[in-house]
Structures are given as C-alpha cells and as structure tokens.
N, C-alpha and C positions, 0 to 999 in steps of 0.2 A: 448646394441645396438652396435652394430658395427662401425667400421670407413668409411665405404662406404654409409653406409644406416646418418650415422652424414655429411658428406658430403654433403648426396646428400638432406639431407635437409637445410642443411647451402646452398646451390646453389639456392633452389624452394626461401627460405627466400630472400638473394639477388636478383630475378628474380623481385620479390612482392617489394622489394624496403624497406625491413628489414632486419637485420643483428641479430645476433646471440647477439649480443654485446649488443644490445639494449633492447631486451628480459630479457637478465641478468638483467637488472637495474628493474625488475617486478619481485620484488619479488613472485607472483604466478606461475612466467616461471621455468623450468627446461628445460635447452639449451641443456644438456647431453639427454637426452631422450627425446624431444621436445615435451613434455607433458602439461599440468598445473596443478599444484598443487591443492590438494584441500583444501579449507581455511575454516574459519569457518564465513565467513565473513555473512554478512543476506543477500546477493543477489548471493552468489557463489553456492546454491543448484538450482536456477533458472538461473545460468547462461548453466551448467554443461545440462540443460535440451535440448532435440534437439526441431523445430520448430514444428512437429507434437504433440509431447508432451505435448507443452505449448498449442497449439489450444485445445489438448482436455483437459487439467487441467483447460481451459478457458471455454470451455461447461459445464462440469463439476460443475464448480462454477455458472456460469449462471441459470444454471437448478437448484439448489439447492438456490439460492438466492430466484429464481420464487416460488419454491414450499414453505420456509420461509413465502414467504410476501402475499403466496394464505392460507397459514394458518393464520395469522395473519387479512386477512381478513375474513376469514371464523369466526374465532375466536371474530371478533367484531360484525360480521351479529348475530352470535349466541346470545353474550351478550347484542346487542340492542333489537332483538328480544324480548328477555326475561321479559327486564327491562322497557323499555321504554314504551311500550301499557300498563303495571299496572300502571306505575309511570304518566306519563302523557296523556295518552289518544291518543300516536299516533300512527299510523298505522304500521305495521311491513314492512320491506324493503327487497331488494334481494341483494344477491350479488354484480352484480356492480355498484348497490345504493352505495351497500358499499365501495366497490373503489372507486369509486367517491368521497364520503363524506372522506375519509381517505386519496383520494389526496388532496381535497379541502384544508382539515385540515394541512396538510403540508403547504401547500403554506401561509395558513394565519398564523401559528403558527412555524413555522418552516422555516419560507424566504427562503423556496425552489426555486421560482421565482426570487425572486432578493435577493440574498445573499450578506450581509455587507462585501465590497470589502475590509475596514479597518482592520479588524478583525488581521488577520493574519500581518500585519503591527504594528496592535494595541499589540500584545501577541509580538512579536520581542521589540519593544521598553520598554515595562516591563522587559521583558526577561533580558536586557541589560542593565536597570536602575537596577535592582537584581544583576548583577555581577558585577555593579559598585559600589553599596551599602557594597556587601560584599567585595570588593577589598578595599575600604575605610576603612571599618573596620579591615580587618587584620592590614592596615598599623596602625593603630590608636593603635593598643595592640603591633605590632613591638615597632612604636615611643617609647611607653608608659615603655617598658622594657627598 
C-alpha cells in the first residue's frame, strides 16, 4: 500500500473520530494495510460475512430447521399411525394432529411455555462452587508439600 493511499486512510479514520493508534491496540487491526486480520476466533468467519450473506445463511437455516421438524412430525404421524389403533384401539390422526400433540408435548414436558428462569443461574453457581472446590484442593496438596 502506498503512502498516499495510508494517508488518506489515516485522514477518513480521524474524520470517523478513530486513529490509527487505536486500531493498533486490536490485535485483529493491521494499520499498515487497513485490513482485519483473520483470526480463528468462533465469531470471526461470521464477522468476515457481508449483510446479505448472513440474511440468506439465515433462510437457509430457517428452511432447513422447517423441513427437520416437518420430518420429525411426519415421522411420529407415521409411528402413531402404526402403533397406536393395534395397541390401543385408537383412531389414527393427521398431520397437524400431530403438531399439535408434539407442540402440546413440549409445553407439558419440556417447559417450553414457562421456562425455569433459575436454571442458568442454578448451572453458574455450581459452576463456581467446582472451581472453588478444585482451587481448594490444589492449595491443600501445595500446603501438604
């Protein structure tokens, strides 16, 4: 890169009310070529991505989540079908019986509806009573030497 073209992006940076200097201290900046690095970081392949991009890797997964869980229902219509009018005498169902009954079951079995707000509060303070447990015990074999 040139010294006119480093210039005249060290100028656009001051403009924006960033300095060149301050990029430095990001590790992922390269000032000399006003670039970003690429890292290997877990959100630097999805940073790296433009907005269009991400809209359609976002369709993408939408539609593939849909067609999943239209299997999955197809898949339990079939084995209720099957099983259940031999087994119990009852009638056979459609499809979005079966969504239905397979939302239903979420909600009662799976606190889809009201999800235990603790939980994740509850796993942190384990979490933290474990590395205090084990911080305890290193010192205790330190002392003990």
């Amino acid at each position: 890169m040139s010294e006119k073209e480093l210039e005249g992006i060290q100028e656009a940076d001051t403009a924006r009310g960033t300095e060149c200097g301050t990029r430095e201290k990001d590790s992922n900046w390269d000032c000399r070529s006003a670039t970003r690095k690429k890292t290997c970081g877990t959100d630097s392949w999805w940073e790296e991505r433009r907005i269009c991009e991400k809209v359609v890797i976002a369709i993408g997964l939408a539609i593939l989540g849909l067609g999943f869980f239209s299997l999955v229902i197809l898949f339990t219509k079939l084995l209720w079908n099957k099983l259940m009018p031999e087994i119990f005498g009852i009638s056979q169902i459609s499809y979005w019986q079966t969504a239905g009954l397979m939302l239903l079951s979420c909600i009662f079995f799976s606190r889809l509806g009201g999800s235990d707000k603790n939980s994740g509060k509850e796993r942190k303070r384990k979490r933290e009573l474990k590395r205090s447990m084990e911080h305890a015990a290193q010192q205790g074999e330190t002392d003990s030497e």
